[in-house]
C-alpha positions as CSV (number, residue, x, y, z in Angstrom):
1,X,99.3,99.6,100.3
2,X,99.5,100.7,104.1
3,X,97.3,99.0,106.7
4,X,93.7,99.9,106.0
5,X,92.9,101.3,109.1
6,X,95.8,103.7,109.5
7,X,95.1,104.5,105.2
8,X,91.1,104.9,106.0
9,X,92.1,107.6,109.2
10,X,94.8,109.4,107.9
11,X,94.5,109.7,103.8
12,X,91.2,111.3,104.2
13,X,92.2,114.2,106.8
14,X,95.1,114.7,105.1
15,X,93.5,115.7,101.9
16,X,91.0,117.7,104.0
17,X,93.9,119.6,105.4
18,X,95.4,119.9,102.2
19,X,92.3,121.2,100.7
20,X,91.3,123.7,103.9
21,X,95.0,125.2,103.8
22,X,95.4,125.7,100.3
23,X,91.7,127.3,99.8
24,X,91.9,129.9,102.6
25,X,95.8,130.8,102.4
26,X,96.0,131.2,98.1
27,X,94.9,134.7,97.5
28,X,96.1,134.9,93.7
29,X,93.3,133.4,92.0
30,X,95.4,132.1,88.5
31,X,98.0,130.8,90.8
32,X,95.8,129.2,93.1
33,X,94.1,127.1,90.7
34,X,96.8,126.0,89.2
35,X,98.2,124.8,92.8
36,X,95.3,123.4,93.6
37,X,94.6,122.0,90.8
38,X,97.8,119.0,90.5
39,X,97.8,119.1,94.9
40,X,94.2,117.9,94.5
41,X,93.9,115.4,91.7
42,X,94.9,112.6,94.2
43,X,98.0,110.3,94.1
44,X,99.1,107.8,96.7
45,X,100.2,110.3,99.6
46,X,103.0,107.9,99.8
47,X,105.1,110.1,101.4
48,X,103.2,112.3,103.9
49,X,101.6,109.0,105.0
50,X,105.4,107.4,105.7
51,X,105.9,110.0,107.9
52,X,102.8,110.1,109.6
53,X,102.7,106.1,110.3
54,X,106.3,107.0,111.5
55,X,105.4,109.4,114.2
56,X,102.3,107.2,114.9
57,X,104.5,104.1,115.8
58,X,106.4,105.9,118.7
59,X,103.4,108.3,120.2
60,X,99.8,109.9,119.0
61,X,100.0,111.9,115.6
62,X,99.9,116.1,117.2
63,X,97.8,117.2,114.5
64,X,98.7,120.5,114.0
65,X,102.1,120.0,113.9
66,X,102.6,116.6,111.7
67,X,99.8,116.9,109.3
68,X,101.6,120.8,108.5
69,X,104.9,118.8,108.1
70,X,103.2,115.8,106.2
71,X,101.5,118.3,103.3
72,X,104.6,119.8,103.1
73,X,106.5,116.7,102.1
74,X,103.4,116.6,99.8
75,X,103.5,119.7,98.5
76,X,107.5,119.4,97.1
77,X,106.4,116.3,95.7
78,X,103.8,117.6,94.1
79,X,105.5,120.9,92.5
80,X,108.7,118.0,91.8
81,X,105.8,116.8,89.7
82,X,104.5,119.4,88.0
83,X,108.0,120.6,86.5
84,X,109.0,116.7,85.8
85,X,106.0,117.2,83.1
86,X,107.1,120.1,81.6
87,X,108.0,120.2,78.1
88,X,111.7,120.6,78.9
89,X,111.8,118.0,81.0
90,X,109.5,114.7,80.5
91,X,107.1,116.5,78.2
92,X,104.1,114.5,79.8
93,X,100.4,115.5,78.8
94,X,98.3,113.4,81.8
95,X,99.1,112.9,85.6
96,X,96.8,111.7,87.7
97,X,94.4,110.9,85.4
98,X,94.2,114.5,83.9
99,X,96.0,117.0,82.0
100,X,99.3,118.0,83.6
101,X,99.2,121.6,85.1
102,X,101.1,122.8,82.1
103,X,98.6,121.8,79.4
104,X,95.7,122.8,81.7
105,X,97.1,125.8,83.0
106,X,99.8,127.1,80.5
107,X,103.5,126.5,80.8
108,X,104.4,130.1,82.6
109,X,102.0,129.4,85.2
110,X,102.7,125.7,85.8
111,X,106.4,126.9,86.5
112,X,105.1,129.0,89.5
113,X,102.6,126.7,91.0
114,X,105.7,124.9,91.4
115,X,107.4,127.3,92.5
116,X,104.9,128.5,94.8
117,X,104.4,124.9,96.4
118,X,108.1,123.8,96.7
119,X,108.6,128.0,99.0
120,X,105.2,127.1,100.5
121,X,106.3,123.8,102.1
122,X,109.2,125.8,104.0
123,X,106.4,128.0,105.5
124,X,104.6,125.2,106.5
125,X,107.3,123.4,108.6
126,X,108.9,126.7,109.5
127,X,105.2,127.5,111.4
128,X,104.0,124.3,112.7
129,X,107.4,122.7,114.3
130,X,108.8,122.9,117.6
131,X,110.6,126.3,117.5
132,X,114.0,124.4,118.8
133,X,113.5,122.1,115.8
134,X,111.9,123.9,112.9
135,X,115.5,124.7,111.3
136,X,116.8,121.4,111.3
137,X,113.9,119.7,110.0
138,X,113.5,122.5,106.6
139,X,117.0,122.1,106.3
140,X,116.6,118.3,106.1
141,X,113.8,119.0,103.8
142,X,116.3,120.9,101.7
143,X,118.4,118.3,101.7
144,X,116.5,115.8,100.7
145,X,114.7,117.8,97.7
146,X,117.4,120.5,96.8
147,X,120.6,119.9,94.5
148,X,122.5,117.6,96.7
149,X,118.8,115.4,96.8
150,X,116.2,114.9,94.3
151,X,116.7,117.7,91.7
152,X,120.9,116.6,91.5
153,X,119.3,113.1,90.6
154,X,116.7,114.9,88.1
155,X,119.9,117.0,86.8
156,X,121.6,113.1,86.9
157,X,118.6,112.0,85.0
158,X,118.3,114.5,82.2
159,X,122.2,114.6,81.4
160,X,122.2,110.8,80.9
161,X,119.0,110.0,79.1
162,X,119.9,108.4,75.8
163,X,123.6,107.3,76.5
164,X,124.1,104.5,79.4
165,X,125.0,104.5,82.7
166,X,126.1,100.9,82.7
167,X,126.9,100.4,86.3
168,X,124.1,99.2,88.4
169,X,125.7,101.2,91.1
170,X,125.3,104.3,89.1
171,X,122.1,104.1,88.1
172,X,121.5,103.3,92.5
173,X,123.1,106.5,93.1
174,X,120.9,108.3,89.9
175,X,117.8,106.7,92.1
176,X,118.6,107.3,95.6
177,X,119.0,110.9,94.7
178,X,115.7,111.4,92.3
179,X,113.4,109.3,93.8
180,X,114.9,108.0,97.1
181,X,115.9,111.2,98.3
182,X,112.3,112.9,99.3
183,X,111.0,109.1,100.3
184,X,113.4,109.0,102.9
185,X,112.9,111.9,104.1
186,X,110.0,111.4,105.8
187,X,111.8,109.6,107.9
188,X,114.6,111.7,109.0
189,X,111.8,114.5,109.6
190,X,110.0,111.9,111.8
191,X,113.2,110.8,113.4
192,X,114.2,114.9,114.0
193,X,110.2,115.5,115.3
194,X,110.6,112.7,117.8
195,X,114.2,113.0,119.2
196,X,115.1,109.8,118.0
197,X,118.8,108.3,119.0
198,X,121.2,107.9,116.2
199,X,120.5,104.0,115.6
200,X,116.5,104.7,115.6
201,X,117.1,107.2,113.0
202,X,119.7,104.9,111.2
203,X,117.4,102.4,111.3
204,X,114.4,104.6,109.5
205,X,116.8,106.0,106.8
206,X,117.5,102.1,106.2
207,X,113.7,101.9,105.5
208,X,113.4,104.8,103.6
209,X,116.5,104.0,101.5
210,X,115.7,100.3,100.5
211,X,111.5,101.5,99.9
212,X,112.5,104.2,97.8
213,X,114.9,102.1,95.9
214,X,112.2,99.5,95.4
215,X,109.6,102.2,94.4
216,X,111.9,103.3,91.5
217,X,112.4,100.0,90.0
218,X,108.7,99.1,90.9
219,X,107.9,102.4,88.7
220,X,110.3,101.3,85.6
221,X,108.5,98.1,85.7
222,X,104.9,99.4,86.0
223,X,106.3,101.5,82.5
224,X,106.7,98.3,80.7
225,X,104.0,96.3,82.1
226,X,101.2,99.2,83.3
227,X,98.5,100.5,81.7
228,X,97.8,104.3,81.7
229,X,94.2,104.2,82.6
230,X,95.5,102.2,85.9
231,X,98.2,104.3,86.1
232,X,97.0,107.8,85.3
233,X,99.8,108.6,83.3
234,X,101.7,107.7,79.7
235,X,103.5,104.1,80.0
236,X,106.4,102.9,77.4
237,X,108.1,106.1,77.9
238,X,111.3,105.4,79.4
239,X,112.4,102.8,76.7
240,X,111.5,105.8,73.9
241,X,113.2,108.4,75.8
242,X,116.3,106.5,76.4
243,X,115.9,106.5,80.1
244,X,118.2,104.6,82.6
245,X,115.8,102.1,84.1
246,X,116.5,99.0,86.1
247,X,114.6,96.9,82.8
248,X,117.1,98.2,80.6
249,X,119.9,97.0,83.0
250,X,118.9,93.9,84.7
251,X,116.0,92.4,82.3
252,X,112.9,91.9,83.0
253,X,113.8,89.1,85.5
254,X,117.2,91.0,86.9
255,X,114.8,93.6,87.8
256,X,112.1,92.0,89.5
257,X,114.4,90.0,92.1
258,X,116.2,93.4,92.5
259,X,113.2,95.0,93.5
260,X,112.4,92.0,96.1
261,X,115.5,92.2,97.2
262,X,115.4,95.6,98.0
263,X,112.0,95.1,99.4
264,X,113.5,92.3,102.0
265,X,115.5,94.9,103.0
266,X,113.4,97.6,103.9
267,X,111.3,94.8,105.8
268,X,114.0,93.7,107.8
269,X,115.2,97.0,109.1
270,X,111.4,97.9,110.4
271,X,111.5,94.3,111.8
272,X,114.7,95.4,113.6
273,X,113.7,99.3,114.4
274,X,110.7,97.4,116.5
275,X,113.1,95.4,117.8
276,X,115.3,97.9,119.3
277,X,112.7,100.6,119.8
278,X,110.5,98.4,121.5
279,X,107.9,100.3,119.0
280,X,104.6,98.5,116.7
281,X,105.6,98.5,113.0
282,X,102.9,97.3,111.3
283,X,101.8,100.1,109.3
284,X,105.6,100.6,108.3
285,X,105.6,97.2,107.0
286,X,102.1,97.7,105.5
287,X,103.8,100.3,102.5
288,X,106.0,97.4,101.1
289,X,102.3,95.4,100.1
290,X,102.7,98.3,97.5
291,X,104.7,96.4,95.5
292,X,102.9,93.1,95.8
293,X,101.7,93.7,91.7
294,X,104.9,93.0,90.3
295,X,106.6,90.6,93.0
296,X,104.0,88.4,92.6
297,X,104.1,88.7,88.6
């Protein structure tokens, strides 16, 4: 996925940091297990460890600062997770390779680890940012998860599953917003930490927009082709559930040279972002061997 030596560093403290933080500042023990529980079980750390590699290209990682701001982007992921599985929503029963926090935990309870990681993350970056910059960069956070972000392209999602979309463009904008949203916005965060100029920070959302892109139609195909042992989570769903995918628009092939398209992209704006910002991208770049499984199919 990323470069081993910046995934071997920084995966492992922060899930360390993740742990520490969520252990000693929990104090309701139902709610804390059930937070701690889906935070936990793993994943990628896709996006905490975009923004991290970010920061890292231009100076040294501050610790206490960007690994706060990484498990926040973490923690809205995660609690974006936990409500997707709901019963209401995707009605999934595994994530991770374990029960979804609803079937573990109950549904009531599920909906407040949720709730309690999505208000969390805000006290997170609210504490650990640069007082002059701590607004603007939970207001980009907002952005980027809140009803004009991810949860407009969930609300996008829901009210056309089982009728088509048709355009390719729409189903773009349905996956900029749902899934590109919060993987760009690690990026924008970065770009807000750092004091970036305008065509940096153009340059990163450029990134962020063309890898998210490519993660979504990388997903719809791992739901044809995956397995959910590999996967941690039910496969075939989208096709059952009526869901907009790139498949279901483009074919198998159509979809594939999208996503390598989209991939291309992304590759080119790092190449140009070292370019300009005189700045080593290599760990950036490292991210899009992510999708090496399916370009390579």
């Amino acid at each position: 996925m990323v470069s081993v030596a910046f995934d071997q560093e920084w995966r492992p403290r922060l899930n360390a940091y993740l742990a520490k933080r969520l252990t000693t500042e929990l104090t309701q023990p139902e709610l804390a297990a059930s937070m701690k529980y889906s935070v936990l079980a793993g994943g990628k750390r896709l996006r905490p460890l975009l923004y991290l590699a970010t920061v890292q290209a231009f100076e040294p990682i501050e610790a206490d600062c960007d690994l706060a701001v990484a498990g926040a982007i973490e923690l809205i992921h995660t609690y974006s997770l936990i409500h997707d599985d709901l019963p209401a929503m995707d009605n999934d029963d595994y994530r991770r390779g374990q029960l979804t926090n609803h079937k573990k935990f109950g549904e009531a309870m599920a909906i407040l680890a949720g709730d309690g990681l999505l208000t969390l993350a805000f006290q997170w970056v609210g504490n650990a940012a640069p007082a002059t910059l701590a607004g603007a960069m939970c207001a980009q956070l907002a952005l980027a998860s809140g009803p004009t972000g991810m949860v407009a392209g969930q609300a996008i999602d829901i009210s056309a599953t089982g009728t088509t979309l048709g355009a390719l463009d729409a189903v773009k904008q349905l996956d900029a917003l749902k899934t590109g949203a919060l993987l760009t916005a690690p990026f924008t965060l970065a770009a807000t930490r750092l004091g970036l100029d305008d065509q940096q920070t153009e340059l990163l959302r450029d990134f962020g927009g063309h890898f998210g892109l490519a993660f979504q139609i990388f997903d719809d195909l791992q739901d044809l082709n995956g397995d959910a042992q590999h996967l941690g989570k039910a496969v075939h769903k989208d096709v059952a559930a009526g869901k907009n995918t790139y498949p279901s628009l483009l074919g198998l092939t159509g979809a594939r040279n999208a996503l390598t398209q989209e991939v291309t992209q992304a590759r080119q704006a790092a190449v140009q972002l070292a370019t300009v910002a005189h700045v080593e991208v290599t760990a950036l770049l490292g991210f899009l061997n992510y999708f090496d499984e399916e370009m390579k199919s």
